[in-house]
Structure formats: structure tokens, C-alpha cells
SEDOMI-641056 format. One record per residue (C-alpha): y, z, x negated. Coordinates in steps of 0.001 Angstrom, whole numbers, plus 500000, padded with zeros to 6 digits. Layout:
yy=Y, zz=Z, xx=X
...
//
This chain:
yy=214145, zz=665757, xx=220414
yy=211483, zz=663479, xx=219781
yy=208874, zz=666274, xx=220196
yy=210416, zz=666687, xx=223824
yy=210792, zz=662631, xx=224706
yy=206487, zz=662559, xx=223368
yy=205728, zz=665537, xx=226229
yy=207774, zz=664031, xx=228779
yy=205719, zz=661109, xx=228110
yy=202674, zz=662123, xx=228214
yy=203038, zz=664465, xx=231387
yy=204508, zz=661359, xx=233438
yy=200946, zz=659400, xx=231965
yy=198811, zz=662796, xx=232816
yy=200508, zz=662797, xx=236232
yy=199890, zz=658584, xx=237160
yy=196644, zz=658875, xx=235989
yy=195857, zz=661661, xx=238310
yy=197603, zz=659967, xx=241244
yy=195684, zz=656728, xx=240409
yy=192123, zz=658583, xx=239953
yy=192984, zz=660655, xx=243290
yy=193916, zz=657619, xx=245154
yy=192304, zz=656712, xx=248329
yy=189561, zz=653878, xx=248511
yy=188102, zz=652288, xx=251060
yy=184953, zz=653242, xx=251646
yy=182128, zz=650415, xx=250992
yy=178733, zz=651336, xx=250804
yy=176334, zz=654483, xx=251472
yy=173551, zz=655534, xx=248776
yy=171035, zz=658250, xx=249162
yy=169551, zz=659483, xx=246396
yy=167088, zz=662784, xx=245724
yy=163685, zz=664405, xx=248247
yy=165286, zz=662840, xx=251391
yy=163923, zz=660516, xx=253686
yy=167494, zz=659720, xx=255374
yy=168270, zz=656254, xx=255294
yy=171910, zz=655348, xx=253994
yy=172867, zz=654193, xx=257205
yy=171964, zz=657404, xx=258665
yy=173777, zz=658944, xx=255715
yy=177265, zz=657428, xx=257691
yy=176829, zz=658822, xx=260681
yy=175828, zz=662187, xx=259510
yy=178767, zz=662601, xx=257039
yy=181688, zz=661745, xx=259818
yy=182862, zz=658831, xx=257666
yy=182261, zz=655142, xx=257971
yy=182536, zz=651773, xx=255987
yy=186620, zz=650663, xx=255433
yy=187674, zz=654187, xx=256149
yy=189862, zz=655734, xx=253425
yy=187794, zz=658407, xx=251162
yy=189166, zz=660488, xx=248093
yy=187481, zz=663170, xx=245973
yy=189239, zz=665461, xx=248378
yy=187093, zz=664590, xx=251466
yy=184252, zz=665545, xx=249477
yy=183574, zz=668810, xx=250553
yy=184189, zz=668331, xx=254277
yy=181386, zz=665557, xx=253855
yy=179071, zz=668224, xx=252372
yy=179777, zz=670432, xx=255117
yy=178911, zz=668077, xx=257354
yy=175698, zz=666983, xx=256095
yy=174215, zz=671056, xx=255458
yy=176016, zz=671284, xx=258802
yy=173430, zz=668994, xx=260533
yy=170893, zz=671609, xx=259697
yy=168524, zz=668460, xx=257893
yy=169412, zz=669459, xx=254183
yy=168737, zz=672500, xx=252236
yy=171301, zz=670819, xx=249371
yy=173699, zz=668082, xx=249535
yy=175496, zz=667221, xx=246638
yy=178100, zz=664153, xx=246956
yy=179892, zz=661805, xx=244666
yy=182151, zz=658930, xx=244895
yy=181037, zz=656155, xx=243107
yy=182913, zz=652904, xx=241850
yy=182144, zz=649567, xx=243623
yy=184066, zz=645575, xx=243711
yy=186815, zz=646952, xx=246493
yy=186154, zz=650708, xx=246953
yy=184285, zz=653326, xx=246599
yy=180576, zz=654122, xx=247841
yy=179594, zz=657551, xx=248958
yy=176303, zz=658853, xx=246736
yy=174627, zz=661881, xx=248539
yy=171864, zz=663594, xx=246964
yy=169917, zz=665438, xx=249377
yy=166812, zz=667719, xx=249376
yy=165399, zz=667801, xx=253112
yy=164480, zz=670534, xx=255212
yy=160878, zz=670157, xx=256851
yy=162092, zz=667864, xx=259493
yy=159324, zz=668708, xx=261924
yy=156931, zz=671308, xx=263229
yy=153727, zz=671493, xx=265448
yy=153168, zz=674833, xx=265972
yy=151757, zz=677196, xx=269218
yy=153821, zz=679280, xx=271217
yy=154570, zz=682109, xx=273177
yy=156554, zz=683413, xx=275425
yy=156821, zz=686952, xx=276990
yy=159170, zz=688163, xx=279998
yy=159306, zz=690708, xx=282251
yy=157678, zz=688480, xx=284590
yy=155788, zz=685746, xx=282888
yy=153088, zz=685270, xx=279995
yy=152386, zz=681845, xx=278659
yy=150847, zz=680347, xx=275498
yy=151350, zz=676812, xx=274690
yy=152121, zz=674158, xx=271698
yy=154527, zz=671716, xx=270553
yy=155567, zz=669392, xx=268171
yy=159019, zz=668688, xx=267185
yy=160752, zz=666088, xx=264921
yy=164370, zz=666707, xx=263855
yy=164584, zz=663535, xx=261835
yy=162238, zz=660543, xx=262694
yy=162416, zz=658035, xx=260571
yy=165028, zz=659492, xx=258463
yy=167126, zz=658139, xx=261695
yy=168218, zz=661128, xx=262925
yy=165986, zz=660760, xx=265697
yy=164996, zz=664029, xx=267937
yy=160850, zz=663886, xx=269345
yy=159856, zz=666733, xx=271079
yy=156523, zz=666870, xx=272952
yy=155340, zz=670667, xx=274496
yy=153356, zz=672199, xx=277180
yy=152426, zz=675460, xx=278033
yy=150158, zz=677598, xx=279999
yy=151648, zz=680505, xx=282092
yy=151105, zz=683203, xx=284596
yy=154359, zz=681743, xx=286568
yy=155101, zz=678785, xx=285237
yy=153194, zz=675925, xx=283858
yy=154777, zz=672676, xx=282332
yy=154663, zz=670060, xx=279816
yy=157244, zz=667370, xx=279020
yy=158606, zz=665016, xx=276440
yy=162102, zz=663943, xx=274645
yy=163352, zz=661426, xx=272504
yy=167083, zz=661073, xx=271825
yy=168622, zz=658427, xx=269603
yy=172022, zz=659712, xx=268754
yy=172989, zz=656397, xx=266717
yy=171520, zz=653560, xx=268140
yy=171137, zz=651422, xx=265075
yy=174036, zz=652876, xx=263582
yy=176471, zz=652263, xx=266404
yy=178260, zz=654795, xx=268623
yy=175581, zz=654116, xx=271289
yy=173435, zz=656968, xx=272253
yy=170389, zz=656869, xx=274130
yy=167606, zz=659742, xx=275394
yy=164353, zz=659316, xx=277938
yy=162327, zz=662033, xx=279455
yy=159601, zz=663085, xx=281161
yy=158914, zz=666595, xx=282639
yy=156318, zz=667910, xx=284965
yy=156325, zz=671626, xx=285859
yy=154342, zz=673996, xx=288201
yy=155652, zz=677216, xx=288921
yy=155649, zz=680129, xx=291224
yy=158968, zz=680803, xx=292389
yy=159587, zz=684115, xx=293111
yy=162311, zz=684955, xx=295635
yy=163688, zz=688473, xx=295338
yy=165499, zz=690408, xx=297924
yy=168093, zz=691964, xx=295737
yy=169835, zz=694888, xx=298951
yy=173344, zz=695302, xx=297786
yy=173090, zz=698290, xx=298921
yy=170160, zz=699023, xx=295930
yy=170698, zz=697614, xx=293022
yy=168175, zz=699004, xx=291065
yy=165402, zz=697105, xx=294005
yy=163602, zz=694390, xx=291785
yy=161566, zz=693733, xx=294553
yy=159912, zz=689712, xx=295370
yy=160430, zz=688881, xx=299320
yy=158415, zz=685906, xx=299229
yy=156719, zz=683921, xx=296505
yy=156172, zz=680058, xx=296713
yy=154449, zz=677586, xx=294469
yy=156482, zz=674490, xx=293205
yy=155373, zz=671307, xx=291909
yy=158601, zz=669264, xx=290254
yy=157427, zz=665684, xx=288554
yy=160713, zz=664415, xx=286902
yy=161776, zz=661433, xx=284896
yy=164863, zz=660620, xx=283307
yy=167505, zz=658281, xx=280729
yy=170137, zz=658651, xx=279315
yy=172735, zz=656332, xx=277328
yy=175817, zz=657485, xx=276337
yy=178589, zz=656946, xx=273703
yy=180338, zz=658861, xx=270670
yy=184100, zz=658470, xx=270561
yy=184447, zz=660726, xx=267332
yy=181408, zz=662594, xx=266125
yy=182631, zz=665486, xx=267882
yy=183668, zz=664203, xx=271472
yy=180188, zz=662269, xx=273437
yy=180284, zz=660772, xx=277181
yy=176989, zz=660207, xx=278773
yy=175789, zz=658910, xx=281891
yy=171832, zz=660138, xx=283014
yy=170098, zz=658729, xx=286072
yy=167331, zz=661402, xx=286934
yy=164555, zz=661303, xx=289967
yy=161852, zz=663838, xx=290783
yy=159454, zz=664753, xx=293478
yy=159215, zz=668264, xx=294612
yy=157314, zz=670048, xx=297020
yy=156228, zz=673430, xx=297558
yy=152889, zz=674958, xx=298829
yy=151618, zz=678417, xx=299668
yy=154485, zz=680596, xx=300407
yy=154060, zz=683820, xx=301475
yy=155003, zz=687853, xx=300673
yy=153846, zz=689277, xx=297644
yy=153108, zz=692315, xx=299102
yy=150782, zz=691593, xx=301874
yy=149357, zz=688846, xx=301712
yy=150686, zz=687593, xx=304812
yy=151812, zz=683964, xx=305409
yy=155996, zz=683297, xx=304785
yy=158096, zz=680632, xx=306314
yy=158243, zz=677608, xx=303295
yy=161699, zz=677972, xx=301896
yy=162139, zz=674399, xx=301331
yy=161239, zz=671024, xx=302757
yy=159018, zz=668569, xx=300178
yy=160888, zz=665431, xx=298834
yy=162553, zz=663202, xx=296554
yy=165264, zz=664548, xx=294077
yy=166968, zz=661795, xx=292845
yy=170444, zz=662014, xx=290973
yy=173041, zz=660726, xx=289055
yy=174997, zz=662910, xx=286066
yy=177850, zz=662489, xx=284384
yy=178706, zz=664749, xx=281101
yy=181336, zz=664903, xx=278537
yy=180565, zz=667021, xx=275415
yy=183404, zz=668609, xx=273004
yy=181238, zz=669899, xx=269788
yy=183152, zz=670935, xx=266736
yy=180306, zz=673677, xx=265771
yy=179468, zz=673489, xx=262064
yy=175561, zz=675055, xx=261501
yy=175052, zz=676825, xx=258140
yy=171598, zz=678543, xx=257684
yy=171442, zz=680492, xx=260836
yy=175295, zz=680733, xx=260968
yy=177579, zz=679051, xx=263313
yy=181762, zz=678387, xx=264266
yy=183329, zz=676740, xx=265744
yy=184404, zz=675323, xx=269462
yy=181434, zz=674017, xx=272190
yy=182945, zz=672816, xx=275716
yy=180879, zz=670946, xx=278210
yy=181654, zz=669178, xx=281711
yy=179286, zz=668082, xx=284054
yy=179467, zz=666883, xx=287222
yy=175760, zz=665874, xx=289306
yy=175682, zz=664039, xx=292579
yy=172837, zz=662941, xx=294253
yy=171803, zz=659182, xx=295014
yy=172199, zz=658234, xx=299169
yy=169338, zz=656629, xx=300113
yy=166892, zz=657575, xx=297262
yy=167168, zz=661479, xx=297649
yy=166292, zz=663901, xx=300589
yy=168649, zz=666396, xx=300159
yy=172343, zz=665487, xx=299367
yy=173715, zz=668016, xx=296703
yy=176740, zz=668169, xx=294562
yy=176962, zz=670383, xx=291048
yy=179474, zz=671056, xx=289043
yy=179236, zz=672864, xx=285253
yy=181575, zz=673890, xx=282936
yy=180514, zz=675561, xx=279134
yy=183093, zz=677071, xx=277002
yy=181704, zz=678800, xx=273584
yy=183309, zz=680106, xx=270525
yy=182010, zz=680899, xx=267672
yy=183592, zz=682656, xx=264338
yy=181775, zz=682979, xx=261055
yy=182882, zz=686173, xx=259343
yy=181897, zz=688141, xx=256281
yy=180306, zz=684644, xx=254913
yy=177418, zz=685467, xx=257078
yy=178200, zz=687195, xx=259676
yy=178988, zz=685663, xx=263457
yy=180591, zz=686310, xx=266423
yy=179786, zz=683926, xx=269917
yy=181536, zz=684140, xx=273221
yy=180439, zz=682162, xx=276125
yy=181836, zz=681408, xx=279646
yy=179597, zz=679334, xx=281529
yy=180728, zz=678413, xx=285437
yy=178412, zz=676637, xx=288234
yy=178883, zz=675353, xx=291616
yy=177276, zz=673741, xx=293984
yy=177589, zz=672266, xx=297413
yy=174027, zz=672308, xx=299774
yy=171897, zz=673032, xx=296905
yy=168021, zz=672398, xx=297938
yy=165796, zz=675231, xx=296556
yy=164909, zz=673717, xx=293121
yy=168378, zz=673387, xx=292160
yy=169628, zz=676072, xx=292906
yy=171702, zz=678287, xx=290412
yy=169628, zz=680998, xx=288466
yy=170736, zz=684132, xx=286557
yy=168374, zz=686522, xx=284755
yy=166553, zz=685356, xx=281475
yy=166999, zz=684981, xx=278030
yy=169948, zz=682543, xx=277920
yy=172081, zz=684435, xx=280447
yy=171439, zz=687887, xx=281943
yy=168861, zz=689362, xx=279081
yy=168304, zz=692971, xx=280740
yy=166764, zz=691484, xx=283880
yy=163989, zz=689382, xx=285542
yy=164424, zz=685622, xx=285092
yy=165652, zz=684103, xx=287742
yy=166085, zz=687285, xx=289739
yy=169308, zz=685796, xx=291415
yy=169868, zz=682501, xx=293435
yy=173115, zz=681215, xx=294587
yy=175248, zz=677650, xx=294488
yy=178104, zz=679865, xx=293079
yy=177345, zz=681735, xx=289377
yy=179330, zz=682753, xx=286465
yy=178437, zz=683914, xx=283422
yy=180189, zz=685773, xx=280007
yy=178498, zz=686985, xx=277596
yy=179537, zz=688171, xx=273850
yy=176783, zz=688120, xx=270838
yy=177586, zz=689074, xx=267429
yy=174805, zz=688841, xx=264408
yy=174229, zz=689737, xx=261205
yy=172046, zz=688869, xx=257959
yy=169443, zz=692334, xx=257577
yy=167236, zz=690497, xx=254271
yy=165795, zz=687521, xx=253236
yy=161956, zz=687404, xx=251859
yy=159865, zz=684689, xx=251106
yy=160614, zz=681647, xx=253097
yy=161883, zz=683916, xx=256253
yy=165424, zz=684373, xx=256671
yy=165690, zz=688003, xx=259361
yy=168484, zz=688489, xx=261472
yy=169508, zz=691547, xx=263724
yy=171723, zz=690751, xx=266697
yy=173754, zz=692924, xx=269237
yy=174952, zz=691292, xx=272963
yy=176486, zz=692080, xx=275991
yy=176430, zz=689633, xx=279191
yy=177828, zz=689845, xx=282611
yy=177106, zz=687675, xx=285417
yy=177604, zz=686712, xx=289341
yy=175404, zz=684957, xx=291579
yy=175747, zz=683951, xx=295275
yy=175825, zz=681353, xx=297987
yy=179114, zz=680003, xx=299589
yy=177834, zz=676406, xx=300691
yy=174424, zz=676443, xx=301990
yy=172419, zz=674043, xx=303130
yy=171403, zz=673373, xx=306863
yy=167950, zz=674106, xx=308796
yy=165595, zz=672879, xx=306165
yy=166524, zz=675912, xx=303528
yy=164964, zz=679389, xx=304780
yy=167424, zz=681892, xx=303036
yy=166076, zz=685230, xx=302821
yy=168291, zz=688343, xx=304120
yy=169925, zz=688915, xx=300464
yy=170993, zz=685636, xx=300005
yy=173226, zz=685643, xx=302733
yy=175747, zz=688290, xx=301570
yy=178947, zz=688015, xx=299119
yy=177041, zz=687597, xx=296176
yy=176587, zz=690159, xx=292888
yy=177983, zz=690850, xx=290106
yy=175488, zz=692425, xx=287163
yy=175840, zz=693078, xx=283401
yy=173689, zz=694282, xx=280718
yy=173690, zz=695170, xx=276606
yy=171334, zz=694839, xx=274056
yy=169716, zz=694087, xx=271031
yy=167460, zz=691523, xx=269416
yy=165984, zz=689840, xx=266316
yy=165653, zz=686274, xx=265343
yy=163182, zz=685160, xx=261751
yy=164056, zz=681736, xx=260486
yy=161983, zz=679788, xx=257889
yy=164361, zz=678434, xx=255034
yy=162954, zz=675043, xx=255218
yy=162529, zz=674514, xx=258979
yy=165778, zz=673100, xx=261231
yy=164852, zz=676014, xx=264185
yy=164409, zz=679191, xx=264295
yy=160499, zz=680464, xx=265242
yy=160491, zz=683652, xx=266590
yy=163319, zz=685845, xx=269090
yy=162887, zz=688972, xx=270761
yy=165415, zz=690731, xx=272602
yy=166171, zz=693643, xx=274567
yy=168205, zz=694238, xx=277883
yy=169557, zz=696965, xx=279398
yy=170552, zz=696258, xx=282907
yy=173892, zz=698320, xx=283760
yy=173342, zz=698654, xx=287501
yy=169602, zz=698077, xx=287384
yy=168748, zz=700872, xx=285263
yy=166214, zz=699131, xx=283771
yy=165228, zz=697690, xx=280345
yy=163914, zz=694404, xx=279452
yy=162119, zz=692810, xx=277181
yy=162288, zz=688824, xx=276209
yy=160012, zz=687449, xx=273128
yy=159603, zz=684081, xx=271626
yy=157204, zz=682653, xx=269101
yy=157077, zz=678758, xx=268018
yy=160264, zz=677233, xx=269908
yy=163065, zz=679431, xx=270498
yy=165197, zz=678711, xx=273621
yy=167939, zz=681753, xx=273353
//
């Protein structure tokens, strides 16, 4: 009997002293410790958790999810340490080359073009974003620069500016819908777009950010004529002042692991231009849904819907398809139209690991339509195509993406297309900054 009333005893103090160790604190300090250059109160904002909020060893590995999940860390070990009325939360991180200056190079169906950048993930150990690039091309010439504060000072207060000057040839294709197989150019025109732009905007949970972006360019074109004789076109567009305001709500739940990703992505924007400051009057509406599932530790699945309209779109805003981020087996930008829609299905897997480089093969399948349903008025020449119901295309593939362990992007993609209805493969390659 008294054998019994000892173990009753003793499992009652077992069990109190586990419900008092496990007990929720309040959370009153940050501490980083280990190769990082994140400052501790970076190290709240990237772990989802701030001071006074309640914190128990059992939030521990959703914090270390979150901070390998901001693709900064190679390792991220955290603790809870004692402190005069709580707890404070003790990362010890090893960082991930936070930047990169490296050349590119970029190789479509259409285009060449060798260029540079420099990126930094991580400035000051704020979690700062600096990117700074220009390139070189056969079509399309450009250089511009980004810096986004997603923290201002700690705060939910997020702030970008930009600048971005491009040159381009803008080919216009006739696309017969009748012929589908036709990648013929109708008329080609050069473009000159100078654009500058800021942002502010604010985080309501570290997954849900509103932003407001007031945007103005100048635009005008020069030189249009056919491509294949030589002979002088009608300019497609009238020069002037593209000035704009955007509004944008951003749902992102993704969690990043090594080249892996799940998780929801959805994305509303709506873009009106300014009366009075811009020439053309426009309207644009966007919606992004992706989902991502990480199976078989490292494998992953990604579907996308992406949806577009607009209303009197001038000619350097209009909607695009064909390229590496939507229709992959043909020419970029092969289809115009203030109405597109895109779906497209991507599933990856690990091949080997060597060195530093990480190698991933990749298989895809996208489907698209283009076309116009609210043009503009006398100042937009349309060309015979663009005035029908629009078109629907698809494609399949493959590709290949190499990522360096200690570097936050990936540095080389090259895919391959297979156009269903234009019979025709493609082939999309990227060295330096990946944009896929």
C-alpha cells in the first residue's frame, strides 16, 4: 500500500512538473547566435512570432520551419531560454550566401541576351531585397533596380522603389486561326518604356500583405514596319505617358525548403490608370491561384491558374502569353489580347546532389488563351489576327533547374516545349537569374 501511495505520488509530481516546464511564456526578447548576420530584430519577423506573444517548446519547430523556410539559413537550431517575465527565443543560424553578382544569359526562341546582376537577399541582416541588372539583347534591352523593405524597422510597414528602363522590339505576330502552326511576325516595332515606381504596403499576419504602388512611365515607339519586306507599317501605338495606380492583396502560406515548395499562393490585383497624368485610360484586373504539395520528402507538385483582363489596353500593356513563365513550347509573347488565362501543372523531382550543386529534373504541362474583347479606339492599329475570338493553345515538356547549396536562387533553367497545335518545339535557357 505504501509502495502504491509513493507512485501515485510521484506520477502526480512527474505530471505538474511537465505541465509547469511546458507552460506557455510570454515571449520577451530575441537572441541570435552562430555565422549569421541577422539582427535579432530581424530574427522576429522572420520566425512569425513577436514580443508578449505566448511561446512553448512546442512552437519550436514551426519557428524552425519558418526561418529554413525564408530560404536565408542553411541551419537553424532554436531554444527557449529563461528571462525576468518570459522566455527569449535563441536561434542559432548558419547563413546562406545572401548575395550574388554574377553574368547572365538568356536564350529563347526569339531572343539572345547576355547581361549581369547583383542581388542581395539579406542587406544588412534586415531582410532587405537589392537587386540591380541589365542586359544586352537581340530583342530586348533593359536595365533596372529594386529595393524592398519588407519590415520597416521592425514594424508591419512595407516599403519597395524602382526604376526600370527597357528597349525592345516588339514583334507582332499574325497568328490565322485558320493555321495554327503560322509563327509568322506581321509587323515589328521598336519600344522605348522609362518607368519609375513605390510602393508601401502593410503585413496583417506574415502570410496576408496589402499594398498600394503608384507607377508612371513614358513610352513611345519608333520604326515599325514588316519583317518581311522591309516596307514601312502603320505605328501600332500612339507615344505617351503611362501613369497608374495599383492596388494588390497577397495570400502566401508557401513554406521554401531547399528547392522544395507547398503550400497555398493567391494574388489580387486590380490597376487603374491616373486621369489627367496618363494618355491612355486602361483598367487591369489579375487574379493568381497556386498550389503546391511536397511529396516523397522531396518531391513537388505546382498547379497554377492565373486570369487577366483588361479594358482599352494601350500596346505596352497589353496581355502576353508565350515564354518561360506561361506557355513554354512557344515564342514569347507570340499572343496579345486584354483577355488571357492560363493553367499550367509542374511536378519535380531531386535526380543527385554533387558538390555545392543541388540538380533537379522537372516535367510540365500548360494551357493558355489569349484575345481581345475591349479594345481601344483609333490610336491602337490591331492587326487582322487580333481581331478574332481569341485562342486557346497548350503545350508539355521538360526541363532542368541546378541550385548552389549556399545561394537563396537558383542559377541556371532550361526547358523544353512542345506546342500541341503548333507542332513545334521550344527551347527556353537561363544562366545567372532564373525567372521561371
Amino acid at each position: 500500500m505504501l509502495v502504491s501511495l509513493r507512485v501515485a505520488v510521484a506520477l502526480l509530481v512527474a505530471q505538474a512538473t511537465s505541465a509547469f516546464a511546458e507552460a506557455p511564456r510570454s515571449i520577451v526578447g530575441f537572441r541570435v547566435e552562430g555565422h549569421s548576420k541577422v539582427s535579432s530584430r530581424t530574427l522576429g519577423y522572420l520566425t512569425h512570432v513577436h514580443l508578449g506573444d505566448q511561446i512553448s517548446a512546442e512552437d519550436l519547430p514551426a519557428i524552425q520551419t519558418a526561418l529554413i523556410s525564408s530560404e536565408l539559413f542553411k541551419s537553424a537550431i532554436v531554444r527557449l531560454e529563461d528571462a525576468p517575465g518570459g522566455a527569449i527565443v535563441v536561434a542559432t543560424l548558419d547563413d546562406k550566401w545572401s548575395w550574388i553578382a554574377a553574368p547572365t544569359l538568356y536564350v529563347s526562341p526569339t531572343t539572345r541576351a547576355f547581361g549581369g546582376g547583383f542581388v542581395e537577399n539579406d542587406f544588412g541582416g534586415r531582410d532587405q531585397k537589392l537587386l540591380l541588372y541589365g542586359q544586352l539583347g537581340t530583342q530586348r534591352s533593359l536595365v533596372f533596380g529594386t529595393f524592398l523593405d519588407p519590415a520597416v524597422h521592425g514594424t508591419k510597414l512595407t516599403y519597395r522603389i524602382d526604376l526600370y528602363a527597357e528597349h525592345k522590339v516588339v514583334d507582332e505576330y499574325a497568328n490565322p486561326p485558320n493555321l495554327p502552326t503560322s509563327f509568322a511576325v506581321t509587323r515589328e516595332t521598336t519600344q522605348t518604356f522609362l518607368d519609375a515606381g513605390a510602393l508601401v504596403g502593410w503585413s496583417f499576419r506574415w502570410w496576408l500583405v496589402g499594398d498600394f504602388r503608384l507607377r508612371g512611365a513614358y513610352v513611345y515607339y519608333r520604326d515599325p514596319h514588316d519583317p518581311n519586306t522591309g516596307v514601312a507599317a502603320p505605328a501600332p501605338e500612339t507615344d505617351g505617358w503611362d501613369v497608374s495606380a495599383q492596388a494588390r492583396l497577397t495570400l502566401d502560406r508557401r513554406i521554401n525548403r531547399f528547392g522544395v515548395r507547398w503550400g497555398p499562393y493567391v494574388q489580387l490585383e486590380l490597376e487603374q490608370s491616373v486621369p489627367g497624368l496618363d494618355s491612355y485610360g486602361f483598367e487591369i484586373g489579375l487574379v493568381r491561384a497556386y498550389y503546391s504539395w511536397r511529396l516523397f520528402c522531396e518531391h513537388e507538385l505546382e498547379l497554377r491558374v492565373i486570369g487577366n483582363a483588361g479594358y482599352h489596353l494601350p500596346l505596352n500593356e497589353e496581355l502576353t502569353l508565350g515564354g518561360a513563365t506561361d506557355l513554354r513550347g512557344y515564342d514569347v509573347d507570340q499572343f496579345r489580347g486584354d483577355v488571357t488565362g492560363v493553367v499550367r501543372a509542374e511536378y519535380s523531382v531531386p535526380i543527385v546532389r554533387w558538390w555545392v550543386l543541388a540538380f533537379r529534373a522537372l516535367a510540365f504541362c500548360d494551357s493558355g488563351y489569349s484575345g481581345f474583347h475591349f479594345r481601344r479606339g483609333s490610336d491602337r492599329d490591331y492587326l487582322p489576327g487580333d481581331l478574332g475570338a481569341g485562342v486557346f493553345r497548350d503545350d508539355v515538356g521538360g526541363g532542368l533547374r541546378v541550385y548552389v547549396e549556399n545561394i537563396v536562387v537558383p542559377l541556371l533553367g532550361l526547358d523544353v516545349g512542345y506546342g500541341i497545335q503548333g507542332h513545334s518545339p521550344e527551347l527556353y535557357f537561363e544562366l545567372g537569374l532564373t525567372d521561371f
